[in-house]
MARVOZA-593152 format. One record per residue: residue number from 0; y, z, x of N, C-alpha, C, O, CB in turn. Coordinates in Angstrom, 2 decimals. Glycine has a CB too. Example, Ala and Ser with C-alpha at 12.3 -4.5 7.8 and 13.67 -1.06 7.14 Angstrom:
residues 2
0, -5.69, 7.80, 13.19, -4.50, 7.80, 12.30, -3.30, 7.80, 13.20, -3.32, 8.46, 14.24, -4.47, 9.05, 11.31
1, -2.25, 7.08, 12.85, -1.06, 7.14, 13.67, 0.03, 7.87, 12.90, 1.14, 8.04, 13.41, -0.60, 5.72, 14.08
END
This chain:
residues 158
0, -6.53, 16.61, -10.00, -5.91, 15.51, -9.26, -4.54, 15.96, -8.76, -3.81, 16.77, -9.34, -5.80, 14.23, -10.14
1, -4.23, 15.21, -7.37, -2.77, 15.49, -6.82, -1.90, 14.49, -7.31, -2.09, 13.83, -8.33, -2.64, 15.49, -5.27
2, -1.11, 14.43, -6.67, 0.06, 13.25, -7.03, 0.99, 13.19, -5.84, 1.58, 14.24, -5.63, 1.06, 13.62, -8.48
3, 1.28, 12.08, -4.93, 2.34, 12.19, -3.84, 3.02, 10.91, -4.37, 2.46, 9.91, -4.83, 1.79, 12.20, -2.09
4, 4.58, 11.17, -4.16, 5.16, 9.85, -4.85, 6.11, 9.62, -3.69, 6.70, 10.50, -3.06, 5.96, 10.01, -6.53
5, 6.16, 8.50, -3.52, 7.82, 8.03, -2.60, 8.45, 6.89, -3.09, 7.88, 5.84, -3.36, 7.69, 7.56, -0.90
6, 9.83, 7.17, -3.21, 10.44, 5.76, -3.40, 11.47, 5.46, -1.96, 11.72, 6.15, -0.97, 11.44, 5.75, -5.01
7, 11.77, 4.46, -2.28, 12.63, 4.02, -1.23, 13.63, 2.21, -2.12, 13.10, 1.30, -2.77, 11.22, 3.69, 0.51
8, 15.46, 2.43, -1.63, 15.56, 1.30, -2.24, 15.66, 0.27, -0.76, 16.46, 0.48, 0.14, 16.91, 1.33, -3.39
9, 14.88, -0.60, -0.76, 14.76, -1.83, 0.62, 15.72, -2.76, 0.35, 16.00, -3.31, -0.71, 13.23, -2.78, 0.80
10, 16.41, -2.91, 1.96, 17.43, -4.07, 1.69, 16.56, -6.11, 1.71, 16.90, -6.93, 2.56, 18.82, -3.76, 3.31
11, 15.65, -6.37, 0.75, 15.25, -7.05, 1.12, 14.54, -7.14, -0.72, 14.16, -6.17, -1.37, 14.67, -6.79, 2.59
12, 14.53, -8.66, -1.19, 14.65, -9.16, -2.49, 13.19, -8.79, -2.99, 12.37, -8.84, -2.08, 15.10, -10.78, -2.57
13, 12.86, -8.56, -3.82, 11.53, -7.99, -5.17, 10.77, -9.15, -4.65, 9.65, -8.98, -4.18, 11.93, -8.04, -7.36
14, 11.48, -10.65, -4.73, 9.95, -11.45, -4.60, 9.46, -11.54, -3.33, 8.41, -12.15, -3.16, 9.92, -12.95, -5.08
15, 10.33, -10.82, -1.92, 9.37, -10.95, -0.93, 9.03, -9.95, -0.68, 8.33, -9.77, 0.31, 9.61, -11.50, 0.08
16, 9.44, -8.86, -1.57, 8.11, -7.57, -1.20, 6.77, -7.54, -1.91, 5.78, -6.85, -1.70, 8.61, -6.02, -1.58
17, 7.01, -8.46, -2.79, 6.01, -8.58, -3.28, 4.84, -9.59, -2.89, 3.65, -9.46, -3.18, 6.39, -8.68, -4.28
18, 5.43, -10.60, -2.20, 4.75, -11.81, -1.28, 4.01, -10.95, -0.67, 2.82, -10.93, -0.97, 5.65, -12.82, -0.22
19, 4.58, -9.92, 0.42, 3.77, -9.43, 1.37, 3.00, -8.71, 0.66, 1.86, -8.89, 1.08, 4.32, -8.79, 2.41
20, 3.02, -7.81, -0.40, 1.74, -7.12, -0.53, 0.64, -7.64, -1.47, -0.45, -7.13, -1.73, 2.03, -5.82, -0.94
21, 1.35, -9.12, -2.04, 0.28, -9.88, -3.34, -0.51, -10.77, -1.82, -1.44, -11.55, -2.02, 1.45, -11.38, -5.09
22, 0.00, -10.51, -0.42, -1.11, -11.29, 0.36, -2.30, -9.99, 0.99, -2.32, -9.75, 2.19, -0.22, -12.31, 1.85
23, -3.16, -9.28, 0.08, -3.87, -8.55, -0.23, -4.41, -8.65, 0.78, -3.56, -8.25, 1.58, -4.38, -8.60, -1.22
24, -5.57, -9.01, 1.52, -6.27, -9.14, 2.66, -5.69, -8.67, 3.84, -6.34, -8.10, 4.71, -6.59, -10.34, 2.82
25, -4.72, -8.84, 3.91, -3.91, -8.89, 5.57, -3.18, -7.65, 5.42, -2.56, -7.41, 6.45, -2.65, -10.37, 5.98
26, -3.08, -7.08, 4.84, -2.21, -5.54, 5.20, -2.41, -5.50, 6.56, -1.25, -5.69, 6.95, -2.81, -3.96, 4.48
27, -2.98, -5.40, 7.41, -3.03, -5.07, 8.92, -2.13, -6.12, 9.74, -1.65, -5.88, 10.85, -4.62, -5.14, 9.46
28, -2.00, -7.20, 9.09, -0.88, -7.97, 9.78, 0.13, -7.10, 10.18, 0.32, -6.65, 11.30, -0.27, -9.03, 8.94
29, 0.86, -6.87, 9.00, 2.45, -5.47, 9.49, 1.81, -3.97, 9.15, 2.54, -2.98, 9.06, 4.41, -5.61, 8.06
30, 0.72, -3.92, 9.01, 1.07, -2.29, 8.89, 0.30, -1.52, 10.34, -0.87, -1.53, 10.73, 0.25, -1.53, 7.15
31, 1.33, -0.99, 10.81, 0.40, -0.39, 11.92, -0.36, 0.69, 11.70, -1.27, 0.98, 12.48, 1.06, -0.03, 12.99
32, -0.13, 1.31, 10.79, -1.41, 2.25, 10.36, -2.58, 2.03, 10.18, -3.29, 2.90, 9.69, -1.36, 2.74, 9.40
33, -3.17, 0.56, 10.61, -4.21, -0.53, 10.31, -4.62, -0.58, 11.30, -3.92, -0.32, 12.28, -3.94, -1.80, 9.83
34, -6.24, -1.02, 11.42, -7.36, -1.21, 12.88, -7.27, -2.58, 12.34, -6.82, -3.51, 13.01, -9.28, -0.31, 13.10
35, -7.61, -2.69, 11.35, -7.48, -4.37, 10.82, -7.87, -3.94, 9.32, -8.09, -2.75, 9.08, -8.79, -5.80, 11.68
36, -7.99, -5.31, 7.92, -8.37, -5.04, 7.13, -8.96, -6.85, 6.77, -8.65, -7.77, 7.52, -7.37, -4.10, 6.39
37, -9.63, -7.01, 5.79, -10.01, -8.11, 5.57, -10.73, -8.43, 3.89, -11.48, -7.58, 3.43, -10.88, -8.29, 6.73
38, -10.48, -9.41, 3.27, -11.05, -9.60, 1.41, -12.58, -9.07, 1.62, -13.04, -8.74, 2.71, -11.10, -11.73, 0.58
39, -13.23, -9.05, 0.52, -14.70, -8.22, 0.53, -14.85, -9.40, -0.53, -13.94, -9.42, -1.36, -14.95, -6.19, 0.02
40, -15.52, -10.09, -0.62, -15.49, -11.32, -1.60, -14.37, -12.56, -1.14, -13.70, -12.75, -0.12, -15.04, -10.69, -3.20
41, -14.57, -13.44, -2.67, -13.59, -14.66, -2.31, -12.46, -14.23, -3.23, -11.65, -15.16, -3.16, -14.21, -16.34, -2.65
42, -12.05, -13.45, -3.95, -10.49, -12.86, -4.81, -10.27, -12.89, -3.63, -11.24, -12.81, -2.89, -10.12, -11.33, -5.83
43, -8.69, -13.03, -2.94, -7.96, -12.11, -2.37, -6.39, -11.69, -3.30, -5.31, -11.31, -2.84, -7.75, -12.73, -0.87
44, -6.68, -11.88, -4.38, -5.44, -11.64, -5.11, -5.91, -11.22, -6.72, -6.88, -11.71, -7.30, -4.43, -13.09, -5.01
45, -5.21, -10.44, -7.17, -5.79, -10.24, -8.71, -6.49, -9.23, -9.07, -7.06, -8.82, -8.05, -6.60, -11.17, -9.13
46, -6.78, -8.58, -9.98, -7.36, -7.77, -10.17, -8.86, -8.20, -10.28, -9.29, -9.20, -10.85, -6.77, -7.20, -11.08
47, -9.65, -7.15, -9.55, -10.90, -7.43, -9.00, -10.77, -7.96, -7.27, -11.72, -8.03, -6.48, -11.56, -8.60, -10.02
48, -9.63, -8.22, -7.06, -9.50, -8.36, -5.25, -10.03, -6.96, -4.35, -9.77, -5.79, -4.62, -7.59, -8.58, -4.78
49, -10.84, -7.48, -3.20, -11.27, -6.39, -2.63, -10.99, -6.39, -1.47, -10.77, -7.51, -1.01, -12.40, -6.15, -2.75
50, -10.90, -5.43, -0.71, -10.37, -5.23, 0.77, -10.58, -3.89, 1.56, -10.18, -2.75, 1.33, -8.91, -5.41, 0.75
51, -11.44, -4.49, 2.68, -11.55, -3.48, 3.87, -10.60, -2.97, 4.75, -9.94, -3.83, 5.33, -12.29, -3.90, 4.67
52, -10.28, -1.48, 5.07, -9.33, -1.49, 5.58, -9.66, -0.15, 6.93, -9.91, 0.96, 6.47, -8.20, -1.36, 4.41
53, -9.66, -0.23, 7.87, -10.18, 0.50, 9.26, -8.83, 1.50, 9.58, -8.25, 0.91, 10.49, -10.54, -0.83, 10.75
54, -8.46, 2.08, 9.43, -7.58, 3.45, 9.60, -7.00, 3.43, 11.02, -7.79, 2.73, 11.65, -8.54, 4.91, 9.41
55, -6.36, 3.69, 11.57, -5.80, 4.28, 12.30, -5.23, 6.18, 12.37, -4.34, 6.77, 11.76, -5.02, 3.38, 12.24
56, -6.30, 6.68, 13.51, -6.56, 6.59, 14.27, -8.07, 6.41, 13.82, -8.64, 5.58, 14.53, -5.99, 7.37, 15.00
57, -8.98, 7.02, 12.70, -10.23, 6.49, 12.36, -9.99, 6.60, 10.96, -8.88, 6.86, 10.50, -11.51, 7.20, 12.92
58, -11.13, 6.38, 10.17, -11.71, 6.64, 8.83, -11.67, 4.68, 8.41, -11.66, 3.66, 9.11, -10.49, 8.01, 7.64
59, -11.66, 4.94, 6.98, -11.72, 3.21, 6.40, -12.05, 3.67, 5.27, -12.73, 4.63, 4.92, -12.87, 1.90, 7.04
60, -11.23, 2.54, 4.50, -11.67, 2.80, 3.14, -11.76, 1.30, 2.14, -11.32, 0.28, 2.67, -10.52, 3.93, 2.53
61, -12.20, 1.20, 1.00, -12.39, -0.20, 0.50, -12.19, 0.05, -0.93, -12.68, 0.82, -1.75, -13.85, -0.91, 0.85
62, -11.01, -1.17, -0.95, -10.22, -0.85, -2.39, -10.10, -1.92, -3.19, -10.29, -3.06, -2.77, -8.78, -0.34, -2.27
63, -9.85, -1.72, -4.11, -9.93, -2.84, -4.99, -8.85, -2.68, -6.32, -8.62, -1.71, -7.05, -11.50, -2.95, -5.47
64, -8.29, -4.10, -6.30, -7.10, -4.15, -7.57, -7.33, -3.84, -8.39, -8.11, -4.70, -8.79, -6.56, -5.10, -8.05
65, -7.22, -2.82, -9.42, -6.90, -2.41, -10.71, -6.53, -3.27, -11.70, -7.28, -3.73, -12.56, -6.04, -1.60, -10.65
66, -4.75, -3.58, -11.51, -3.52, -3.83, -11.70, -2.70, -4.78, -11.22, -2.63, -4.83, -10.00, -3.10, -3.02, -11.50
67, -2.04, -5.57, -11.84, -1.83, -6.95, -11.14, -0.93, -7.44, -11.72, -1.16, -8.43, -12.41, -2.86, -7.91, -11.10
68, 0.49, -6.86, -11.62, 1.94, -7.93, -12.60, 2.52, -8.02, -11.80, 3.03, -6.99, -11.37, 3.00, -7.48, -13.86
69, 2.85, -9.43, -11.07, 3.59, -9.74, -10.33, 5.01, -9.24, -10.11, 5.64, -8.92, -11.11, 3.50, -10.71, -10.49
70, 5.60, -9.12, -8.85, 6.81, -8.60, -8.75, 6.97, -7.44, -9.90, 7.95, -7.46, -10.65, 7.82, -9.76, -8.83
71, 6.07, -6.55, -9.98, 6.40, -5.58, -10.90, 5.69, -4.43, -10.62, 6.39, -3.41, -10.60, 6.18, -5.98, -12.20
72, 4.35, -4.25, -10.36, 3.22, -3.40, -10.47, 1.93, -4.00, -9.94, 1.40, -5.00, -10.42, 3.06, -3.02, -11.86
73, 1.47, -3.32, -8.94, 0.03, -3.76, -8.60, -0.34, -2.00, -8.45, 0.29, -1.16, -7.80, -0.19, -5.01, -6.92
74, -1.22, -1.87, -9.04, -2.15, -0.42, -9.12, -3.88, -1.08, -7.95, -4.43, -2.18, -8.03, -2.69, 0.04, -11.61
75, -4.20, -0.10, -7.17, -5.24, -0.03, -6.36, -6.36, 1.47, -6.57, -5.96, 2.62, -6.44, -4.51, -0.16, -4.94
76, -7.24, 1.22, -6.78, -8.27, 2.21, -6.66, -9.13, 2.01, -5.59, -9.72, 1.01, -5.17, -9.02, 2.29, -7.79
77, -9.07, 3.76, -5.06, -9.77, 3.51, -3.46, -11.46, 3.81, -3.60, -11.89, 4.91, -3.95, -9.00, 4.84, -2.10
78, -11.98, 3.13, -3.40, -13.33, 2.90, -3.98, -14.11, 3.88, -3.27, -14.92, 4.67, -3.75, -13.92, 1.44, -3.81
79, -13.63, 3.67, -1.60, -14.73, 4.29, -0.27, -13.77, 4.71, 0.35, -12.75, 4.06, 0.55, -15.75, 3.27, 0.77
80, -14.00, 6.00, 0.77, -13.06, 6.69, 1.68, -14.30, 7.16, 2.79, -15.38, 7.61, 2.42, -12.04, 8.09, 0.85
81, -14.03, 7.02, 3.74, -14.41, 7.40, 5.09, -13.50, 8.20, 5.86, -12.38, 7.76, 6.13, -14.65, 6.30, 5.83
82, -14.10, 9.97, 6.43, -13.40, 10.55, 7.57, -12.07, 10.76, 7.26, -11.17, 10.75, 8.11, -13.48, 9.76, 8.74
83, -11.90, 10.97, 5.95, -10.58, 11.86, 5.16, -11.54, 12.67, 4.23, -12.70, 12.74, 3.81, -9.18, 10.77, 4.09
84, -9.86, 13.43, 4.18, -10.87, 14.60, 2.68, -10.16, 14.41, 1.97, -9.09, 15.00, 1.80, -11.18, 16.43, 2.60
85, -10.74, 13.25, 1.20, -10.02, 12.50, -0.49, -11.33, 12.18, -0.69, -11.99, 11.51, 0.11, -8.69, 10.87, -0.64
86, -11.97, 12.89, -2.28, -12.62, 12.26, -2.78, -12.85, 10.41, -3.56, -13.60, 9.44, -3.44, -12.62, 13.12, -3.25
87, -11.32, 10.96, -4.54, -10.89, 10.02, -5.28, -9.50, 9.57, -5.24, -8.64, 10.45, -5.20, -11.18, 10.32, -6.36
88, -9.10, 8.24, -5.26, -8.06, 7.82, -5.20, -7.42, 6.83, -5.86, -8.17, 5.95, -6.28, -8.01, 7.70, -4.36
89, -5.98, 6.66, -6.13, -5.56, 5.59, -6.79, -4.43, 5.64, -6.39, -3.73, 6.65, -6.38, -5.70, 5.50, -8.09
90, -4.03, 4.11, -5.89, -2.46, 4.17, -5.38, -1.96, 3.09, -6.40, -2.55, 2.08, -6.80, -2.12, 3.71, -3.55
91, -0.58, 3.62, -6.74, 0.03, 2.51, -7.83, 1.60, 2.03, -6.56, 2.43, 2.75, -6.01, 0.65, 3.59, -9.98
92, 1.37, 0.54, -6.53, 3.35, -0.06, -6.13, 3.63, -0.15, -7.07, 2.78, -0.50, -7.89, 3.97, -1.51, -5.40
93, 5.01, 0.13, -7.50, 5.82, -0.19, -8.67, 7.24, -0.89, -7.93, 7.49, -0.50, -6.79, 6.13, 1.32, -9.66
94, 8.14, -1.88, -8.55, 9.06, -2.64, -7.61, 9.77, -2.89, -8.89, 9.29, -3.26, -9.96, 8.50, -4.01, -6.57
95, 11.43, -2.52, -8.50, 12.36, -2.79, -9.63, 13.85, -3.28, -8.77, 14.24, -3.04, -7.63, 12.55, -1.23, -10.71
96, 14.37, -3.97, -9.76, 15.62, -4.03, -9.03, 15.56, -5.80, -9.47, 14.71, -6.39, -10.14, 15.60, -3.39, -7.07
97, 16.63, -6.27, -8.89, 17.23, -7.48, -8.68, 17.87, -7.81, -7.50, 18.17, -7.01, -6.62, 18.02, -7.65, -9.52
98, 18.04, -8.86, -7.50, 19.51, -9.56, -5.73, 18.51, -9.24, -4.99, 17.32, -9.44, -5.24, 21.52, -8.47, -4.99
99, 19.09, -8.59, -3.79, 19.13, -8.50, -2.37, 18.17, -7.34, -2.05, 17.78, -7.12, -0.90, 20.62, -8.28, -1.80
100, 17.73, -6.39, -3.44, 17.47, -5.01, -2.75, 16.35, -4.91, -3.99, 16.36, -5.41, -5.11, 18.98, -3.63, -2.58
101, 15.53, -4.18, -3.40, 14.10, -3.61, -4.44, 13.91, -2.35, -4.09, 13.74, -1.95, -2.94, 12.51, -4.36, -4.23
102, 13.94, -1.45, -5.46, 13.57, -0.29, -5.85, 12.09, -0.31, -5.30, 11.29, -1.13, -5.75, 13.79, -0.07, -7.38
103, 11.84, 0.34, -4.63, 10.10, 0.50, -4.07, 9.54, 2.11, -4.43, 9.87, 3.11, -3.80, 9.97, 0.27, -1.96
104, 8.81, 2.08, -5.34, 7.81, 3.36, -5.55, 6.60, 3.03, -5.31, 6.10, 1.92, -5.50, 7.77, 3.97, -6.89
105, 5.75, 4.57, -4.61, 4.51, 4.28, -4.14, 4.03, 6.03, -4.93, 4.57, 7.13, -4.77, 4.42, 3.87, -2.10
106, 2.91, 5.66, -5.72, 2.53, 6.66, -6.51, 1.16, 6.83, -5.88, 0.59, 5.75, -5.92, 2.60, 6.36, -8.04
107, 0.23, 8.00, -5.18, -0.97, 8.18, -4.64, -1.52, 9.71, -5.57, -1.22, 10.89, -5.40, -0.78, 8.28, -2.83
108, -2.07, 9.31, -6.17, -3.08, 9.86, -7.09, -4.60, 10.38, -6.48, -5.60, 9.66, -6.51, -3.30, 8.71, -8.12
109, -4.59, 11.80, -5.93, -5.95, 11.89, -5.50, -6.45, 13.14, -5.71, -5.76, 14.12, -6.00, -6.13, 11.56, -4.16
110, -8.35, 13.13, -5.50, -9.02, 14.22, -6.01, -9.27, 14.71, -4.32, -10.26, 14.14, -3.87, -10.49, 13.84, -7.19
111, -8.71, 15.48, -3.49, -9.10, 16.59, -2.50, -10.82, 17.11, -2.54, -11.30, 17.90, -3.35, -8.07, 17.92, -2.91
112, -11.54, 16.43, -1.38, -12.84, 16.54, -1.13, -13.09, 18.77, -1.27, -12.38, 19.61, -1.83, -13.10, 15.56, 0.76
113, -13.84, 18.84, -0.81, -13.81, 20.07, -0.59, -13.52, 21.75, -2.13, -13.18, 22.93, -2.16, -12.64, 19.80, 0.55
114, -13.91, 20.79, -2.96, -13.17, 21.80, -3.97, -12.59, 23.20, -4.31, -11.46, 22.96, -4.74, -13.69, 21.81, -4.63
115, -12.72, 24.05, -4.32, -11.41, 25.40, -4.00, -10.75, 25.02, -2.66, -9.52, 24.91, -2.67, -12.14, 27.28, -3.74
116, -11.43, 24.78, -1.44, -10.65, 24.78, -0.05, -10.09, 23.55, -0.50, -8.86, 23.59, -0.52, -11.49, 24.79, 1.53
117, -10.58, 22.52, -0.85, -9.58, 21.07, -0.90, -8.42, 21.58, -1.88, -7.27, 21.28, -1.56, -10.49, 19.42, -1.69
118, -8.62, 22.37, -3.12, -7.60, 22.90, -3.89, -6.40, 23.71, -3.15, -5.25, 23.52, -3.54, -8.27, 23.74, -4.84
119, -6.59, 24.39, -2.34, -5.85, 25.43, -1.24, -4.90, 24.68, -0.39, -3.67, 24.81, -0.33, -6.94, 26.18, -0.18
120, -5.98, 23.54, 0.51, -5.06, 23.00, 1.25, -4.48, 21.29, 0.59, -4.04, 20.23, 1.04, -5.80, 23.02, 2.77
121, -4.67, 21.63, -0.17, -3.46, 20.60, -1.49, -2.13, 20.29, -0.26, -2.19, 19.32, 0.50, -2.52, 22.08, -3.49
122, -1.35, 20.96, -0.24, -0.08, 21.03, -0.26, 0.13, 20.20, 0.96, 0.83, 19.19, 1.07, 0.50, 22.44, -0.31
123, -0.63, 20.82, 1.89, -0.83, 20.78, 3.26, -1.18, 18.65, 3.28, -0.40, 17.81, 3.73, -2.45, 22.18, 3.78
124, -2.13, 18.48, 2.85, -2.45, 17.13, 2.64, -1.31, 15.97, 1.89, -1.27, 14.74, 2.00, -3.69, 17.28, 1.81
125, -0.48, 16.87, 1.13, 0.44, 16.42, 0.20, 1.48, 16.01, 1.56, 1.89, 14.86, 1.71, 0.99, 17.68, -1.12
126, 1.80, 17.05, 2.46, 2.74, 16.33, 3.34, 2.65, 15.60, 4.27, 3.55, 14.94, 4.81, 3.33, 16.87, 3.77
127, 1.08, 15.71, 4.64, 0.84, 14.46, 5.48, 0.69, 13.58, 4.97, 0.64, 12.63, 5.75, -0.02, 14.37, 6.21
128, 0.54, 13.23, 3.72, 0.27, 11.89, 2.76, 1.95, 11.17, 2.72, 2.19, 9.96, 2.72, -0.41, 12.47, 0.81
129, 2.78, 12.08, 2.70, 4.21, 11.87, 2.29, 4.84, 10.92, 3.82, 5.59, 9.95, 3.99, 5.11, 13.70, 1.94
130, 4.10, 11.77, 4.67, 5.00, 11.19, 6.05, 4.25, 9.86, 6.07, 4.77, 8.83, 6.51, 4.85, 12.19, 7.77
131, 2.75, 9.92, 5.50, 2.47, 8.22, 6.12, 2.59, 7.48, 5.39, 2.48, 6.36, 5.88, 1.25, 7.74, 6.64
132, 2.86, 7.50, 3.82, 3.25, 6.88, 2.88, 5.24, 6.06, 3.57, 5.69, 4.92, 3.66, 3.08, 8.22, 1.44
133, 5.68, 7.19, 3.82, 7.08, 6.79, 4.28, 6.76, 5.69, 5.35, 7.54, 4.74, 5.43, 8.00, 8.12, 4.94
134, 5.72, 5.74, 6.14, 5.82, 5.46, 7.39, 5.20, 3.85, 7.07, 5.66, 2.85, 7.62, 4.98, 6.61, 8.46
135, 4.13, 3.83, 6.14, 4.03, 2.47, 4.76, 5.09, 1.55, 4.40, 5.23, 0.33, 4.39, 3.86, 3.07, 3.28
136, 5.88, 2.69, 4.08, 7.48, 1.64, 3.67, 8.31, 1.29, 4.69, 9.19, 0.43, 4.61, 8.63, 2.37, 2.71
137, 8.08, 1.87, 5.55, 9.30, 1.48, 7.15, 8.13, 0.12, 7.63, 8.55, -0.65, 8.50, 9.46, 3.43, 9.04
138, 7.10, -0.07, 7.21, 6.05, -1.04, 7.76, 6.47, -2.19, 6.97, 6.47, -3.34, 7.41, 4.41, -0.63, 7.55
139, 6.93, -1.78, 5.52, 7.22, -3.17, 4.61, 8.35, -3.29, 4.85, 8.68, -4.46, 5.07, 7.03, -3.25, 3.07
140, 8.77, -2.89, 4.88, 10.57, -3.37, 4.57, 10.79, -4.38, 5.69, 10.98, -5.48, 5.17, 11.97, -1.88, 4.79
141, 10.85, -4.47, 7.26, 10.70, -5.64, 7.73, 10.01, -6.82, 7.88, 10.37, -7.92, 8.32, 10.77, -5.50, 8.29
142, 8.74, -6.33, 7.33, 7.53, -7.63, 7.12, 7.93, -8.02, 5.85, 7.24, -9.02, 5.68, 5.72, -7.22, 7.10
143, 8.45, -7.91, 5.09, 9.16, -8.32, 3.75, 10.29, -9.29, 4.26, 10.40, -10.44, 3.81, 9.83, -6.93, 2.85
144, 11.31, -8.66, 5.41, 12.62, -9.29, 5.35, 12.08, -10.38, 6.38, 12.76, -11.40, 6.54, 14.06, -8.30, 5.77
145, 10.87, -10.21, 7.12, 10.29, -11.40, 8.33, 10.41, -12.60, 6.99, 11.05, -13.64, 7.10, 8.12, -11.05, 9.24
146, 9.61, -12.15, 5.69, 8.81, -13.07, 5.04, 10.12, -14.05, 4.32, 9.95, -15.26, 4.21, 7.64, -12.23, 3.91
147, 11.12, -13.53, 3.97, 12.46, -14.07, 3.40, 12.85, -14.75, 4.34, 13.03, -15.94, 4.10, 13.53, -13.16, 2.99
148, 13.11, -14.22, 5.78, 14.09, -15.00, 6.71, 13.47, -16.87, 7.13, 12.38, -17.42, 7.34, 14.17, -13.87, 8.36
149, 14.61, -17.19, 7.07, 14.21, -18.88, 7.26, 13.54, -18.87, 8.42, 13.56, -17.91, 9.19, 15.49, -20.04, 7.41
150, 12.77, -20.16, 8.66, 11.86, -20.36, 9.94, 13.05, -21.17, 10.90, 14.24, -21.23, 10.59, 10.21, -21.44, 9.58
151, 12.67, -21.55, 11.67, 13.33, -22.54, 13.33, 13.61, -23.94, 12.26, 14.34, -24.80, 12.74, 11.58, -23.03, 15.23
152, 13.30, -24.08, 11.47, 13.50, -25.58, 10.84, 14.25, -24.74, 9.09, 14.14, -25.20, 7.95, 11.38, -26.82, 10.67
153, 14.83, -23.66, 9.46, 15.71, -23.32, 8.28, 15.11, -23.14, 6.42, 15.53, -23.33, 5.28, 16.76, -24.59, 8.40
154, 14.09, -22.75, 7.01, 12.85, -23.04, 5.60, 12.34, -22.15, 4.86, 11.16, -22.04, 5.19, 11.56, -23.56, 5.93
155, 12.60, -21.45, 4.02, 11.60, -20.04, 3.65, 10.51, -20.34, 3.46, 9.92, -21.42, 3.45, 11.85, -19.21, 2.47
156, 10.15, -19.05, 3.24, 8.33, -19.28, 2.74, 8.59, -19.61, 1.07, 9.59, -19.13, 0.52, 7.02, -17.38, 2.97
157, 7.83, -20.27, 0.48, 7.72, -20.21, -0.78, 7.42, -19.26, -1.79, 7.41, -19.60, -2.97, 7.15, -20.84, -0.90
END
């Protein structure tokens, strides 16, 4: 197994980064790395929640919650990978901090299709995983601060 990790600290509070990603189904709302995604069942939250998700520019994969502590840790195992060379996968969020700002780690845990050649070009996969993982967190951090900011009638989301 590999391991690609990123953190990032977001100017934007633990419970609305966590709003946006405990609303499980809709990742394709803010992430543009998304064709769309949608629940696979009636969970859309919790462990045992499932979700389709269509790639950009192709592939798709269908994952399902592990892991589930609010504002703390949600762990995902990627069930189906399509048109990547990842056999196996597991992505863990981890979210720390207090106030205004959340510690954001994104831990991607995977088995490289192809075995000696998937072993070889490890590294190679490791940095394209890194740039779109980053490119993950530049996707949350304003759909997080959308989700905090008051509406036209001065209102947060709950």
């Amino acid at each position: 197994m590999r391991k690609v990790k990123v953190e990032r600290t977001l100017a934007v509070a633990r419970s609305s980064v966590w709003a946006v990603l405990a609303d499980y189904p809709n990742i394709a709302d803010w992430n543009d790395g998304l064709k769309k995604s949608y629940a696979i069942g009636d969970a859309t939250e919790g462990v045992g929640a499932q979700r389709q998700t269509e790639l950009v520019p192709a592939g798709a994969m269908r994952e399902t919650v592990a892991e589930w502590v609010p504002e703390e840790r949600m762990v995902i195992a990627i069930d189906e990978i399509e048109k990547m060379p990842v056999k196996q996968a597991r992505m863990t969020f981890t979210l720390s901090g207090g106030g205004e700002t959340t510690l954001f780690m994104m831990s991607y845990d995977y088995e490289p299709k192809g075995g000696p050649l998937g072993f070889i070009l490890g590294p190679i996969l490791d940095r394209q995983m890194n740039k779109g993982f980053n490119g993950f967190i530049d996707y949350l951090e304003p759909a997080a601060q959308a989700w905090a900011a008051p509406d036209e009638d001065g209102h947060t989301r709950p």
